[in-house]
N, C-alpha and C positions, 0 to 999 in steps of 0.2 A: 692494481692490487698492491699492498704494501709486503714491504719486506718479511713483515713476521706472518701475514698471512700467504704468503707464498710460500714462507716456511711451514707452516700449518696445512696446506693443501699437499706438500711433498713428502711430511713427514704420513701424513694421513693414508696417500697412495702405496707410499713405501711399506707402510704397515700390512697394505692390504695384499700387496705383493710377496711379499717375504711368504717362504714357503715351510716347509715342515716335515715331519716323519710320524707317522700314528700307525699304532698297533691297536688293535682291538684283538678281543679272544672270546668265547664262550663255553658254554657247558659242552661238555663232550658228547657229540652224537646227537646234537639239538640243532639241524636247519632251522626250529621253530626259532631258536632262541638266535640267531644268527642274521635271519629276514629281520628281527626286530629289531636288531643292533643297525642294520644297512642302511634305512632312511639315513639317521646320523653320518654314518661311511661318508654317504653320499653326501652330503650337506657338505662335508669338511671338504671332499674332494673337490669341491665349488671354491674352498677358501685358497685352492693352490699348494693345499696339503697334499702330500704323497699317504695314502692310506693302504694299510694290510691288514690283515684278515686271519690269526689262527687258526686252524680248524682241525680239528683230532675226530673221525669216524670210522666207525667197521663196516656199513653198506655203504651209500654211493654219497657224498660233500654233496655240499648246496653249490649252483649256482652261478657264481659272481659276473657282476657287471667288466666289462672291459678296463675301466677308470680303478676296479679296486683290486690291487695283488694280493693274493690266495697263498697262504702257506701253509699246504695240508701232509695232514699226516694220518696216514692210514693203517690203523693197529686191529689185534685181532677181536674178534666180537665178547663183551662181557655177557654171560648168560643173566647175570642178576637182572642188566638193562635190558636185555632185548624181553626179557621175559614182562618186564614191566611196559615195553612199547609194544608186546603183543596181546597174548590171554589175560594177562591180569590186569590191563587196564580196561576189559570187558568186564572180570568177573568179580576183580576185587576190592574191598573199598579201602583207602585210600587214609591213613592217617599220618599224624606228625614225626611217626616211628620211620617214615621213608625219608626223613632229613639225612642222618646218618647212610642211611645205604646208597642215598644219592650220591654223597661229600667220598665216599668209597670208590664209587665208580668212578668219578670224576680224579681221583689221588692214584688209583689202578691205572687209568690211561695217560694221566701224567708220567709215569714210569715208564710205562711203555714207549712213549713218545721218547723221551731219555737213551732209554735204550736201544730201541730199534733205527734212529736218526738221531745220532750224538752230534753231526756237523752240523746238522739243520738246526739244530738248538742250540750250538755255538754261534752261529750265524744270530740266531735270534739276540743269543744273549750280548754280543760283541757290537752289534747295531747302536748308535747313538741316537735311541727316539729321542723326538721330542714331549711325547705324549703318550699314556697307555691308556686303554677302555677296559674296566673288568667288568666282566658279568657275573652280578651279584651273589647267581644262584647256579653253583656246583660248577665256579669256573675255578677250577684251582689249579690249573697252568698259566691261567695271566693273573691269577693272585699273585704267585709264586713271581713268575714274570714279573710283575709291576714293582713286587717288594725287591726286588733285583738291583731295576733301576733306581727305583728311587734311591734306597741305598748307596749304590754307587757312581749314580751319577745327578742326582738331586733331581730326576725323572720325574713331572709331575703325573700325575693316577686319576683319572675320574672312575667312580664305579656306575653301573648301568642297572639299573634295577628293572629288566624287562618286564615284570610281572610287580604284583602285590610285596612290597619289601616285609619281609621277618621282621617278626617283634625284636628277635635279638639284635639284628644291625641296624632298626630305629632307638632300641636304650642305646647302641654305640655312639650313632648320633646325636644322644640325648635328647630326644623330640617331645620327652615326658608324655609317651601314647598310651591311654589307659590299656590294658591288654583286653579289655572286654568291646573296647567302642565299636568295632565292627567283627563281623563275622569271622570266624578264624579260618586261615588258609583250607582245612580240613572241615569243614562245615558240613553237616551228615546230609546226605542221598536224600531225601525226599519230593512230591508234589507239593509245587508253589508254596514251599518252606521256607518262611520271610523271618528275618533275623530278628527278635523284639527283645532292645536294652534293658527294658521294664523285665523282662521275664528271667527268674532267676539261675535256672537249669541251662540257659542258654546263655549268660554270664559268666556262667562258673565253667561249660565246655570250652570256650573262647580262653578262659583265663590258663585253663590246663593247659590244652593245646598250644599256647604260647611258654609255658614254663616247659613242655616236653622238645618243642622245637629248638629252644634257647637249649637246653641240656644238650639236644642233637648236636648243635655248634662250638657250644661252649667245653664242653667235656667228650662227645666222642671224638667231632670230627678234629677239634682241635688237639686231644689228644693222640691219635689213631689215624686218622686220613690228612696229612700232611706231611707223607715221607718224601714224594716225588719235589715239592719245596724244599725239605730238608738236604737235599741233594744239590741243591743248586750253590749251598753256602749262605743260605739264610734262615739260621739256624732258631733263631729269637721269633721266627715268624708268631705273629697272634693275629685273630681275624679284630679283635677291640683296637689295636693299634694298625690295622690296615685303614678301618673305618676311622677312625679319629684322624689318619695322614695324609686322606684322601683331601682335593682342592673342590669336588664338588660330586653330589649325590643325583642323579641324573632319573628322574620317574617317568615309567609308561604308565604309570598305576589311574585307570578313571575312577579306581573306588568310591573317589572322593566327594561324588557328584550324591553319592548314597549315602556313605559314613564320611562326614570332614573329617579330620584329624591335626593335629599340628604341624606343623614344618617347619622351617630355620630358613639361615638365608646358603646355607649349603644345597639344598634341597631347590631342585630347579624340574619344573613339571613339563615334560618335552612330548611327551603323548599325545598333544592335542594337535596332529594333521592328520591329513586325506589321502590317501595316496589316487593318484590321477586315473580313471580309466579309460580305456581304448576301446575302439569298436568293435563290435561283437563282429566273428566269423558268424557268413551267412546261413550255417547250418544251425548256429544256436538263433539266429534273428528271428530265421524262417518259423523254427519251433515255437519262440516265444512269443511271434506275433500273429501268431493264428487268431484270425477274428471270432472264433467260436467262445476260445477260452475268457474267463472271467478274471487273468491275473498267472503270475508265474510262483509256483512254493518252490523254492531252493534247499535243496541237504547238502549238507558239505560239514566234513570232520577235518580238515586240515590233512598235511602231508604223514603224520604219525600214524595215523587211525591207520590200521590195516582191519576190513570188513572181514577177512577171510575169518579171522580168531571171534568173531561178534557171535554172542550166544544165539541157539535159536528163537527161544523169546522176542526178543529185540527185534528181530529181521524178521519175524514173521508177523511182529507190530507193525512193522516200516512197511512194510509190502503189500496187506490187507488194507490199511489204512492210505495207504497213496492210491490203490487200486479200486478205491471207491471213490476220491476227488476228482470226478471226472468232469466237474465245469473249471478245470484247474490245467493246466501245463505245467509236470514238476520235472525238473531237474535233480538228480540222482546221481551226488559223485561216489560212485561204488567200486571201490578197487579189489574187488572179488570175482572170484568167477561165476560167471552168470548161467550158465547150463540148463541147469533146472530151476529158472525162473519165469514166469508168466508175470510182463505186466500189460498194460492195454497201453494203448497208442498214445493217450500224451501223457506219459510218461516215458521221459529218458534217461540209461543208465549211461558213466561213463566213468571212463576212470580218474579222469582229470578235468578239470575245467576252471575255466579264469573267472572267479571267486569274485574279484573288482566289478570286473564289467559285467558280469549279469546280478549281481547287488545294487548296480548302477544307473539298470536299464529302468524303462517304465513300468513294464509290465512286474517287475517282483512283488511280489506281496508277504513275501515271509521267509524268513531265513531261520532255516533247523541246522544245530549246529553243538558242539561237543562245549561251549564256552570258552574258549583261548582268547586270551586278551586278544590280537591279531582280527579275531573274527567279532568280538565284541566292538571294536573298535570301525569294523569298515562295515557294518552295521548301522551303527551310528551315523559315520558320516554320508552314509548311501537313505538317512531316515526310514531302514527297514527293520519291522518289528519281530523278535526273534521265539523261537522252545529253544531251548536251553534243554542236554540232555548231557551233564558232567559225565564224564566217564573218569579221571584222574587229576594230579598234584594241585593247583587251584582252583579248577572250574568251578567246583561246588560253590566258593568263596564269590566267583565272577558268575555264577548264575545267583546266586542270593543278593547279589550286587545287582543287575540288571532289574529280576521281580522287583528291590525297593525302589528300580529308577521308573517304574511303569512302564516298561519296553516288552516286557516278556512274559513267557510263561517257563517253570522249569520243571522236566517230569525226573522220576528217579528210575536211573538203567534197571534195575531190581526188579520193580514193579509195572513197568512198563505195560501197556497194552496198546493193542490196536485199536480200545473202546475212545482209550484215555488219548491216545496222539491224533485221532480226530477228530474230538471234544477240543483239544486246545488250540488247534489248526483252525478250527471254525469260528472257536471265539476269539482269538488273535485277529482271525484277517476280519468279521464280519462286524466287531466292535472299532468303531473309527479312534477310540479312546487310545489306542494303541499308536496307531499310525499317526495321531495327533501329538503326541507324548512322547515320540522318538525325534518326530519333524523338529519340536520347539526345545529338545536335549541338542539336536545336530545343531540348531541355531546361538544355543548358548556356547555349547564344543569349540565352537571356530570364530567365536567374538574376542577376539584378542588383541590387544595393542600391537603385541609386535608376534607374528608366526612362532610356532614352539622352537621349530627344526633352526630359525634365523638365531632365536635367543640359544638355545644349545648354540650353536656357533659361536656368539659372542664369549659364554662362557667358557668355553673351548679355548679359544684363541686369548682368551684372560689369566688362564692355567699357565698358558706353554708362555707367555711371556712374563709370569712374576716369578715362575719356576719353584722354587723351594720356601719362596716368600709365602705370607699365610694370603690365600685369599678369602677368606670368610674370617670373620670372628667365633671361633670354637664357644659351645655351648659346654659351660662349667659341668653339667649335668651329667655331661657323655664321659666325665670322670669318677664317677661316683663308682665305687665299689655293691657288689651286691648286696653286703648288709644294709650299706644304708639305702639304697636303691628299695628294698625291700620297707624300710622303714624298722629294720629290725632293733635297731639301738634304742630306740624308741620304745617301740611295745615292751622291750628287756625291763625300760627302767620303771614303765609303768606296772609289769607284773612283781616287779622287787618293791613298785614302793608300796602297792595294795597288801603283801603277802607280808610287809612289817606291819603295814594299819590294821591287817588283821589279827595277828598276831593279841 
């Protein structure tokens, strides 16, 4: 080999070698939002990156693998949020008015953190990362964090957008997104309530809800929930000027596959993996391979759901209706007390169960589920067709997203019945339409030139070596002011020059 390409293979190696320091952080008291961030952790930790992990909770932290350090902080419980992780993400519904109480929560436990661990946050703050991870939505101690570094050490920032990104920090980006094109985060409760552009009223709810949410950002939280940043000495903070100094916008979002939308080349779609599953314990095998049964229904609401707070409506739908699928084996993750329950024999209640590997096996035939991106996702890649049963912050958005991909059915918690959830269970699993129309989405999901989790890496490892250098070419758009954003200079001049002609 020649001289310059033995230079070329050494320099190549050395690149791959050379190691690193990454933070990541997430919204306060979200494992959900934390699992989501972790594929990535781990990817980096593959690059010879040393990876850590913020984590601010009042009940019990997520988790963590061996490979990723944990730096948790554990404050005392906010009644706002737990109230919103228990009864009212049963009873209540759910609008763009919880941006603001979110961005609250999340600024309340940034103080506390402050306060109750001042060395642990010097530690934090005195570390020369190489790279920080924010999470998009109500992480405002690695906002505050990232804006830290970067500041003052020209720290580059990727933001993580675990869910559906905000109209507001898509205009930061400048992605020119109409605010109608898709469903709005806050999409109202209904049965198989499919989003139609053509239709006016649902135009116009999509466009509020994006101007209400944007206010939540723009004017409360930025006004109002950003003292525990103000604290650190980074006084100037603004969320338009986080997104504008960020090296690269990181999506889980599959919306996309329902409503396209625009994108840049900051905008880098890392959502499309699988995560691996493992062999089932014999006790779930035995269950689900009983020769009688016709197929396996799966319930599962993720680690938030607490059943205990679930109205009795609901649960008394869940229960009449699973207790008459008796050519069925269902699985039942129910983290409530089971006392005074009667079900028949295959049906199994449990408080936990591994989510992957029985979405995995052969026998499922249908996964009921609350809509979490998380769960929409290993759906998909396990080609099992879902109900959809939102109970809070985007599901409604992610179940109007599934009905238009032809994967699902979605009911509303409100009106729920035990008529209605085994009309949908029957037509789900007995129409092959379904199960054909998940298989050939899985098939598109994972047709990729290069792995999502590989290309996150690369862009990754793109950031931390140009550093403070630009890596994208910024979109003029994502400076526009809101009048003209609005188009307001415009309609001005047109209503001044009409109101002379008419004259």
């Amino acid at each position: 080999m020649s001289p310059i390409g033995l230079a070329l293979v050494a320099s190549l190696f050395g690149a791959v070698a050379e190691g690193g320091d990454v933070l990541f952080g997430g919204m306060h008291a979200s494992r959900s939002h934390i699992a989501s961030m972790m594929p990535l952790g781990l990817r980096l930790a593959k690059e010879n990156l040393s990876v850590h992990f913020v984590e601010s909770f009042s009940g019990s932290s997520f988790v963590y693998p061996p490979n990723i350090t944990a730096h948790l902080f554990q404050i005392p419980s906010n009644p706002v949020h737990k109230k919103q992780l228990t009864s009212a993400g049963w009873r209540r519904g759910f609008g763009p008015e919880v941006i603001g109480e979110l961005f609250a929560v999340g600024d309340a436990a940034f103080l506390d953190m402050q306060k109750l661990y001042p060395r642990k946050i010097d530690e934090l703050l005195e570390t020369k990362w190489d790279l920080t991870i924010v999470d998009e939505l109500f992480g405002t101690a690695m906002y505050g964090m990232g804006a830290y570094h970067y500041e003052r050490n020209k720290t580059p920032y990727i933001i993580h957008s675990t869910t559906t990104i905000l109209h507001a920090f898509a205009k930061n980006l400048g992605l020119g997104r109409p605010v109608h094109h898709r469903p709005s985060m806050w999409f109202p409760y209904g049965d198989n309530l499919l989003y139609d552009v053509s239709r006016f009223r649902m135009r116009l709810r999509s466009a509020f809800h994006a101007l209400v949410d944007t206010f939540g950002v723009d004017f409360l939280a930025q006004r109002y929930n950003i003292k525990g940043i103000d604290r650190l000495s980074v006084h100037d903070f603004d969320f338009h000027k986080a997104w504008t100094r960020s090296s690269y916008n990181f999506h889980d979002d599959l919306a996309d596959f329902a409503f396209p939308a625009p994108i840049s080349n900051e905008v880098k779609n890392i959502g499309r993996h699988c995560p691996t599953p493992k062999p089932l314990t014999k006790e779930f095998r035995d269950f689900m391979e009983n020769p009688s049964s016709r197929g396996t229904i799966f319930i599962a609401f993720g680690t938030n759901v607490d059943w205990t707070f679930a109205p009795k409506h609901i649960t008394n739908a869940f229960f009449e209706a699973i207790n008459e699928m008796t050519d069925y084996r269902v699985i039942f993750g129910y983290n409530a007390p089971t006392t005074n329950i009667t079900v028949g024999s295959h049906v199994k209640l449990v408080p936990w169960c591994p989510q992957v590997d029985i979405l995995n096996h052969s026998s499922t035939r249908l996964f009921i589920t609350h809509g979490g991106m998380k769960s929409l996702r290993e759906a998909i890649c396990s080609s099992t067709p879902l109900i959809v049963l939102p109970l809070a912050a985007e599901q409604t958005h992610n179940g109007a997203s599934a009905l238009a991909m032809g994967i699902a059915h979605v009911l509303n918690k409100f009106t729920i019945t035990s008529k209605k959830l085994r009309s949908s269970m029957k037509q789900v699993i007995e129409n092959d339409f379904y199960s054909k129309q998940v298989a050939k989405l899985q098939r598109i999901f994972l047709d990729r030139p290069v792995p999502a989790l590989d290309e996150a890496a690369f862009f990754a490892r793109r950031a931390i070596r140009l550093r403070s250098q630009k890596t994208t070419h910024k979109i003029e758009g994502a400076f526009l002011n809101w009048s003209t954003w609005l188009f307001l200079p415009l309609i001005s001049f047109f209503v001044i020059l009409l109101s002379i002609l008419s004259c």
